[in-house]
TIPAMI-473658 format. One record per residue (C-alpha): y, z, x; residue in three letters. Coordinates in steps of 0.1 Angstrom, whole numbers, padded with zeros to 4 digits, always signed. Layout:
// TIPAMI-473658
YZXALA/...
***
This chain:
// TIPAMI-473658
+0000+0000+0000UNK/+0031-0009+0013UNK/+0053+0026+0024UNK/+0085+0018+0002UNK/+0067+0015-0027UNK/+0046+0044-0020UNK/+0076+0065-0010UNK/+0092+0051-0046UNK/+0060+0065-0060UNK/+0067+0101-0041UNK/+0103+0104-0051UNK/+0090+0103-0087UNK/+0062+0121-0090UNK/+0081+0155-0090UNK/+0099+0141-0123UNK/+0067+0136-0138UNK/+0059+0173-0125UNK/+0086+0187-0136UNK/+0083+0172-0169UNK/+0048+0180-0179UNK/+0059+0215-0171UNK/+0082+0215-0199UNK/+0056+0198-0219UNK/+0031+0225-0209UNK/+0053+0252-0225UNK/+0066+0238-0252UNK/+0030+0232-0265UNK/+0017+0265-0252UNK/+0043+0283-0272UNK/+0045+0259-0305UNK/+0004+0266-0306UNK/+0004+0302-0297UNK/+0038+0308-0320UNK/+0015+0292-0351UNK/-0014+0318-0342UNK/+0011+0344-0344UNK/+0026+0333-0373UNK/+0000+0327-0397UNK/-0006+0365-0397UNK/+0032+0367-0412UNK/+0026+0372-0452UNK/+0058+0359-0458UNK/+0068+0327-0469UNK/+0101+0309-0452UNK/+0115+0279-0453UNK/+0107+0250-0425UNK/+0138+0251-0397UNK/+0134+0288-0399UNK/+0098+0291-0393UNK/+0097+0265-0368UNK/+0126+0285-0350UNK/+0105+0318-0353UNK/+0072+0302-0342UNK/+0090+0288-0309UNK/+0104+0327-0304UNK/+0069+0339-0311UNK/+0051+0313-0290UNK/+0082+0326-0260UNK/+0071+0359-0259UNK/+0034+0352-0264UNK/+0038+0332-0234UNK/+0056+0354-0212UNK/+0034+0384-0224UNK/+0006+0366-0213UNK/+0021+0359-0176UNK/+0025+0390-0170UNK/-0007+0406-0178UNK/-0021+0376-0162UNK/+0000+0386-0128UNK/-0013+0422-0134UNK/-0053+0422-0144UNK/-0063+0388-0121UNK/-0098+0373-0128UNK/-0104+0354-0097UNK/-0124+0328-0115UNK/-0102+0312-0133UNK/-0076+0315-0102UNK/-0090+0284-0086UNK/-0097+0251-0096UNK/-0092+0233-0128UNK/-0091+0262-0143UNK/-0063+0277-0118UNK/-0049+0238-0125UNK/-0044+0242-0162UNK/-0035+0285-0157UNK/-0064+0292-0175UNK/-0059+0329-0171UNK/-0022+0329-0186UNK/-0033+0311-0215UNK/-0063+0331-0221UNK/-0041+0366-0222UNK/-0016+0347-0245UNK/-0048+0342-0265UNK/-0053+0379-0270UNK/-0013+0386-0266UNK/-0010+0365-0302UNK/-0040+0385-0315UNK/-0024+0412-0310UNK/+0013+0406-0322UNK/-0001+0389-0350UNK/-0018+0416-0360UNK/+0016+0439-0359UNK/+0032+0414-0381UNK/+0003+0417-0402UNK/+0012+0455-0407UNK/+0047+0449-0411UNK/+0043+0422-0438UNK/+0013+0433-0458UNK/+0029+0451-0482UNK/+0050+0417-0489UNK/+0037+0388-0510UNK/+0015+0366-0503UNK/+0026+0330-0489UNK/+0028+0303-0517UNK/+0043+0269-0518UNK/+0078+0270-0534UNK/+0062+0248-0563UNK/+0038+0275-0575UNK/+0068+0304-0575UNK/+0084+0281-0600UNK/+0059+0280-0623UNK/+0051+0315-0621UNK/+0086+0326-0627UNK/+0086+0297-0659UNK/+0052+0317-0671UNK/+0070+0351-0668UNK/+0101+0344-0688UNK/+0080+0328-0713UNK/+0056+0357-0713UNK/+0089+0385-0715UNK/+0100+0363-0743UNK/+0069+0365-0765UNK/+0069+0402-0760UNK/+0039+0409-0733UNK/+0037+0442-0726UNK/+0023+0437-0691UNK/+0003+0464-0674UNK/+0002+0495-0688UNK/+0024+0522-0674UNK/-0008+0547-0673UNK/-0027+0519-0650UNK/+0010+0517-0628UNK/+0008+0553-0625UNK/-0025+0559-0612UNK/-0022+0529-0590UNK/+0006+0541-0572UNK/-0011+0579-0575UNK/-0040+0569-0554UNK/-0018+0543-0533UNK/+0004+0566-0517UNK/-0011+0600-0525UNK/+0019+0616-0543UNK/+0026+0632-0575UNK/+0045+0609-0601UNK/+0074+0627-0618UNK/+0083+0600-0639UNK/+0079+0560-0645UNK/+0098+0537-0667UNK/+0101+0502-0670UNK/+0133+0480-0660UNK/+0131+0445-0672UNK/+0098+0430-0650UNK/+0093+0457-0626UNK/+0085+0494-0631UNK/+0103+0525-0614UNK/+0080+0547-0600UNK/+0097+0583-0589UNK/+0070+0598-0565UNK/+0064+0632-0547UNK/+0048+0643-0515UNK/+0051+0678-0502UNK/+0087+0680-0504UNK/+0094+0641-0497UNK/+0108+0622-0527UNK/+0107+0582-0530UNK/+0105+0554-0556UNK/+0081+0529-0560UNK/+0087+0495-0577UNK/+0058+0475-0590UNK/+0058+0441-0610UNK/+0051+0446-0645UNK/+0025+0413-0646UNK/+0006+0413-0618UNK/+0008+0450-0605UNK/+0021+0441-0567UNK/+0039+0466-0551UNK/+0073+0452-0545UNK/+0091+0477-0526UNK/+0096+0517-0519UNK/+0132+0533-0515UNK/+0128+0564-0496UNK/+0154+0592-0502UNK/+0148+0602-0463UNK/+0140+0590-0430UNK/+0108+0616-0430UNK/+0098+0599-0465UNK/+0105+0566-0444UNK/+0081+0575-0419UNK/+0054+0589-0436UNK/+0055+0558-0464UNK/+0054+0529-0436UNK/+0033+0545-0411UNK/+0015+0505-0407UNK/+0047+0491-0405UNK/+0059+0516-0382UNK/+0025+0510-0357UNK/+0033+0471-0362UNK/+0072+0476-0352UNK/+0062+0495-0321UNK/+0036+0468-0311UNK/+0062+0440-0318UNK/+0091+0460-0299UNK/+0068+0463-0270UNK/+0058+0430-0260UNK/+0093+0421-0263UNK/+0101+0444-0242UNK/+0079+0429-0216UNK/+0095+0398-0223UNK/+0133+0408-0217UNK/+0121+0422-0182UNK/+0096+0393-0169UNK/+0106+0362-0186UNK/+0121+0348-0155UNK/+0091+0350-0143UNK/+0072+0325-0159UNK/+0048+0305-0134UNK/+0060+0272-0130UNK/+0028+0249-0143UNK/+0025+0227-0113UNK/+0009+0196-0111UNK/+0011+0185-0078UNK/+0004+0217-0060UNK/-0023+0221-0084UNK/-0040+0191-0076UNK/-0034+0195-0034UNK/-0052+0228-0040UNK/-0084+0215-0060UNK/-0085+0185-0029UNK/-0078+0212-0003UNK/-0041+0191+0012UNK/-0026+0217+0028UNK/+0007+0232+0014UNK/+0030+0221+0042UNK/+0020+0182+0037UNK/+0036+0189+0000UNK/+0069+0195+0018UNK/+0076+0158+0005UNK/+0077+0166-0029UNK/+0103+0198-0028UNK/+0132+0182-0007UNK/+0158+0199-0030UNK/+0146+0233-0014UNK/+0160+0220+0021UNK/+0189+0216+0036UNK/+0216+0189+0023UNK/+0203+0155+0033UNK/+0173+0166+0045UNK/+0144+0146+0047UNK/+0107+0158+0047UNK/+0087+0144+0078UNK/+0061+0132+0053UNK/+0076+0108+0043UNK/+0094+0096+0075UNK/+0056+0093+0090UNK/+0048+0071+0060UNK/+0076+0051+0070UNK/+0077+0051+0105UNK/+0036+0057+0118UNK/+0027+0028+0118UNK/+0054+0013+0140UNK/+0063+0047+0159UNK/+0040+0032+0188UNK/+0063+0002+0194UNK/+0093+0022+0189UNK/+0114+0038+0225UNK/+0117+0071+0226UNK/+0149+0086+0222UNK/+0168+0106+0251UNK/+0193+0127+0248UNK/+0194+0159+0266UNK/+0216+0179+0246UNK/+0200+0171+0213UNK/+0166+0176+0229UNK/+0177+0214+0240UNK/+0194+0220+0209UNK/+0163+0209+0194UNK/+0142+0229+0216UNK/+0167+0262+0208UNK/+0158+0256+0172UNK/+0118+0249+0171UNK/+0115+0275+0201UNK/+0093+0251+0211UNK/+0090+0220+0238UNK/+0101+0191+0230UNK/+0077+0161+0248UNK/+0093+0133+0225UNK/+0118+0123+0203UNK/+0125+0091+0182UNK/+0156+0082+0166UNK/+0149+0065+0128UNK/+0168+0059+0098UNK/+0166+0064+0064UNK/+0184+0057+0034UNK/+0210+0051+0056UNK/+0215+0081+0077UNK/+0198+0090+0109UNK/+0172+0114+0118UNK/+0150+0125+0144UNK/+0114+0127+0147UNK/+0108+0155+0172UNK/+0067+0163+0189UNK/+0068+0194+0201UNK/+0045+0218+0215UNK/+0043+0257+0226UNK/+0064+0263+0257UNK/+0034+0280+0273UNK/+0015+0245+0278UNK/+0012+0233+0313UNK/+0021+0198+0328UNK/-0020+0192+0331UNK/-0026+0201+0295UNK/-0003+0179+0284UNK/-0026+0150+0295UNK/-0057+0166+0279UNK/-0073+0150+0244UNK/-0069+0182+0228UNK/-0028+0181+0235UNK/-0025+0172+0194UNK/-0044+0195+0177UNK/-0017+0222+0188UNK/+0019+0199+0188UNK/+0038+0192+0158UNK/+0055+0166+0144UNK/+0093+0179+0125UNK/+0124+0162+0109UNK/+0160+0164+0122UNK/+0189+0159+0102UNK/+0223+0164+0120UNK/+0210+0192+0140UNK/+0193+0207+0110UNK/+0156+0216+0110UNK/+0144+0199+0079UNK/+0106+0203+0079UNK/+0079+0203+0101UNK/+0041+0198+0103UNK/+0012+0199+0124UNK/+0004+0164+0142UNK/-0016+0145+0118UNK/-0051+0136+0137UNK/
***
C-alpha cells in the first residue's frame, strides 16, 4: 500500500474511534435507561421519558464504571471481552437492576402505565357511571382495605365526588387516605407529620435512598468514565505494543508534533538512500534531551515543516559494540520537531 494513502487512512482512524465511542455510550445508556425505566409505574409522555431514560442510562453507566474500577474480574479484562468492557456493562447490568427496583418502590403505590387512549375511556365510563347513580365500592370494603393496608384505626371515612377520604390512626400518628371510589386504588396519603411520613412510605423511603445513592456515585466519578477504545483495544488483543499507537494520539504532543510512526511509514523505505544529517549543535541538544547517544540523524519533511529522525543508543555503549548485530535491538528511533521531543520508539527489527 502506498504510505500517503496509508498515512490518510491513520489520520482518520481516531475519528472513527472517537466516534464509536460516543456511539458506544449513547447506546449503553439508551438500553440500560429503558431497563431502568420500565420498573417506573408511571406513565409520561415521549420527550420526557426519552430525556429521563438518557439520565437513567447516565448514571447506570457511570455506576457501573466505578464498581467495575473497584471489584475487577480479570476475565473479562482482556480480550474481546476487555474490547467491548464487558465488565462495565455487566455491573450496569446489575446497577439498572438495582435502581429499577428503587423506582419500583417509589412508584408502586402509583397507577399503573396505560396508553393515553385507555385513560379516556375510562374517565368517559366513570362520568357516565356517576351520572346513573353507581354507588361504587362500599365504604365498609374501603374501610377494611385501608385497615389492613396500613395497620391503623379508621376514625372516620366519607366520600367526596370519585374518591373516598380516609382519616386513619396509628399510635399517635394521624393521616388520610384517599381511595377511588370505582376501582379501590389507593390514590394518595396526606400525612399530618413528618414521623407519619416516614412510617407510611417506608418503601419509598428504601427506594429514595437507593436512587440518592447511585447518584451520588455518579456526581463524584462521572469524569471518570473509561473511554471505549477501539484502536488500543484492538493493538491489545494483536499484542502491538502501546508506544507503536503513538500515531494515533498526536493531539497529546507537543504543537506540531509528529509521531515517528508515521514518519517511518514515510521515510523507511527510502531512509537508506537518504544522507545523514550533521549538525553538531542540534545533535547535542538532541543528545541533552534523549540522554542518550545520538549515532544518526536524518533531516525529513512533512506536511511541510521539517523534522528529525534521531537513532540513538545508551551512552554506556562502546565504539566496538556499535558494529555488533545486536546494536538494534537496544537503539531507538525518535521524532524532532523544532528541538522538541515528539515521540520515540524502539528500532523496528
Amino acid at each position: 500500500m502506498d504510505a500517503d494513502i496509508l498515512l490518510k487512512i491513520i489520520d482518520i482512524l481516531p475519528k472513527i474511534s472517537s466516534a464509536i465511542n460516543i456511539l458506544f455510550y449513547v447506546f449503553s445508556a439508551w438500553l440500560f435507561g429503558r431497563i431502568t425505566f420500565n420498573f417506573v409505574r408511571k406513565d409520561v409522555n415521549f420527550i420526557f421519558r426519552v430525556a429521563i431514560i438518557f439520565v437513567l442510562g447516565f448514571i447506570v453507566i457511570v455506576s457501573g464504571s466505578t464498581i467495575s474500577s473497584v471489584v475487577r474480574i480479570d476475565m473479562f479484562e482482556s480480550g474481546m471481552l476487555g474490547l467491548v468492557n464487558a465488565s462495565m456493562l455487566i455491573f450496569s447490568l446489575i446497577s439498572s437492576l438495582i435502581i429499577g427496583a428503587a423506582l419500583y418502590l417509589l412508584t408502586s403505590d402509583l397507577r399503573p402505565k396505560s396508553a393515553g387512549y385507555l385513560r379516556k375511556r375510562v374517565s368517559l365510563l366513570e362520568d357516565l357511571l356517576r351520572k346513573s347513580g353507581v354507588v361504587g365500592i362500599n365504604a365498609n370494603e374501603v374501610k377494611e382495605m385501608v385497615k389492613n393496608r396500613f395497620k391503623c384505626d379508621v376514625n372516620r371515612i366519607e366520600r367526596q365526588n370519585d374518591v373516598y377520604v380516609v382519616m386513619c390512626k396509628k399510635g399517635k400518628q394521624e393521616f388520610n387516605t384517599y381511595v377511588d371510589v370505582y376501582d379501590g386504588a389507593i390514590v394518595g396519603t396526606k400525612c399530618n407529620t413528618l414521623v407519619s411520613f416516614f412510617l407510611l412510605n417506608k418503601k419509598k423511603i428504601v427506594g429514595a435512598s437507593i436512587v440518592i445513592f447511585f447518584v451520588i456515585i455518579t456526581l463524584f466519578n462521572f469524569k471518570n468514565l473509561p473511554r471505549f477504545d477501539l484502536i488500543e483495544g484492538v493493538a491489545n488483543m494483536v499484542g502491538i505494543p502501546k508506544e507503536q499507537l503513538s500515531m494515533f494520539y498526536e493531539k497529546d504532543m507537543a504543537e506540531g508534533c509528529v509521531s515517528i510512526t508515521k514518519l517511518m511509514i514515510k521515510y523507511s523505505t527510502k531512509i537508506n538512500e537518504m544522507d545523514l544529517y550533521e549538525n553538531k549543535r542540534v545533535q547535542e541538544e538532541i543528545e541533552s534531551i534523549l540522554d542518550e547517544k545520538v549515532i544518526a540523524m536524518y533531516k525529513v519533511e512533512y506536511n511541510g515543516n521539517d523534522y528529525i529522525i534521531s537513532v540513538s543508543v545508551p551512552k554506556n555503549i562502546s565504539s566496538e559494540q556499535l558494529g555488533s548485530k545486536n546494536i538494534l535491538k537496544i537503539s531507538k528511533v525518535c521524532s524532532i520537531y523544532k528541538n522538541k521531543l515528539c515521540d520515540c520508539m524502539k528500532t523496528p527489527v
